[in-house]
C-alpha positions in Angstrom: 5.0 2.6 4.4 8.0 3.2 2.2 9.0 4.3 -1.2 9.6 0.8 -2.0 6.2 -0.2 -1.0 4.0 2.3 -3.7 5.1 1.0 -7.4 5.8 3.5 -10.5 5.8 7.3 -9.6 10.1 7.0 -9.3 10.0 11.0 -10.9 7.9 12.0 -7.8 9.7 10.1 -5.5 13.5 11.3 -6.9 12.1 14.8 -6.6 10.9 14.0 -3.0 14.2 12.3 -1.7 15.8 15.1 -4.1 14.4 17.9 -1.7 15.1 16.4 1.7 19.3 16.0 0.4 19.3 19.6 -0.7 17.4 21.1 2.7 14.9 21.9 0.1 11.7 20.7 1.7 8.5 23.4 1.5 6.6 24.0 4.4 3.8 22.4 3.4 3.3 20.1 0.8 0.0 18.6 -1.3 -0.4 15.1 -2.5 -3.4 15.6 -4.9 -4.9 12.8 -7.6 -7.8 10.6 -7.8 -8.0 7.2 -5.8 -5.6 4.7 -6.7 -2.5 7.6 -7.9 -0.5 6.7 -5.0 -0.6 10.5 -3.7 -2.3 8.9 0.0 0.5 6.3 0.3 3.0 8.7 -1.0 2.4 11.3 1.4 2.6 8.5 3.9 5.9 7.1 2.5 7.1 10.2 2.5 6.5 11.5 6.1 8.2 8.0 7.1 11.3 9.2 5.1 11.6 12.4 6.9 11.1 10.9 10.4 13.4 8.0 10.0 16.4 7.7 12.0 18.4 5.2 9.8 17.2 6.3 6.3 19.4 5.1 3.3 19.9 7.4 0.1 16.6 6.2 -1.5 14.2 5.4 1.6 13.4 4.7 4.7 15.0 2.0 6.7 11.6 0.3 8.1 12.5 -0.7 11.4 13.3 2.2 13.7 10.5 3.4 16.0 10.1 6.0 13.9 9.2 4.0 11.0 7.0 1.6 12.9 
């Protein structure tokens, strides 16, 4: 899953990709909100971001083996 993939939440998802570009990242983080907010595909989206090997500015590439 990517960033691309989970619509609205582009605040979150700046101040997720915001955090990785500054070596920001806490040691653990917590996706919290009732079913259907996004937080479950969000936390997945962003776990793919971290791992990727070819990530762009703004996501995830989708094809490494990371991100399959």
């Amino acid at each position: 899953m990517r960033f691309q993939d989970i619509p609205g939440l582009k605040d979150i998802k700046s101040h997720l990709i915001s955090a990785f570009e500054n070596n920001r990242i806490a040691h653990a983080q917590l996706f919290s909100g009732i079913e259907g907010s996004g937080a479950f595909p969000l936390s997945i989206a962003f776990a793919t971001f971290l791992l990727c090997k070819n990530k762009s500015h703004e996501d995830a590439c989708g094809q490494c083996e990371n991100c399959q």
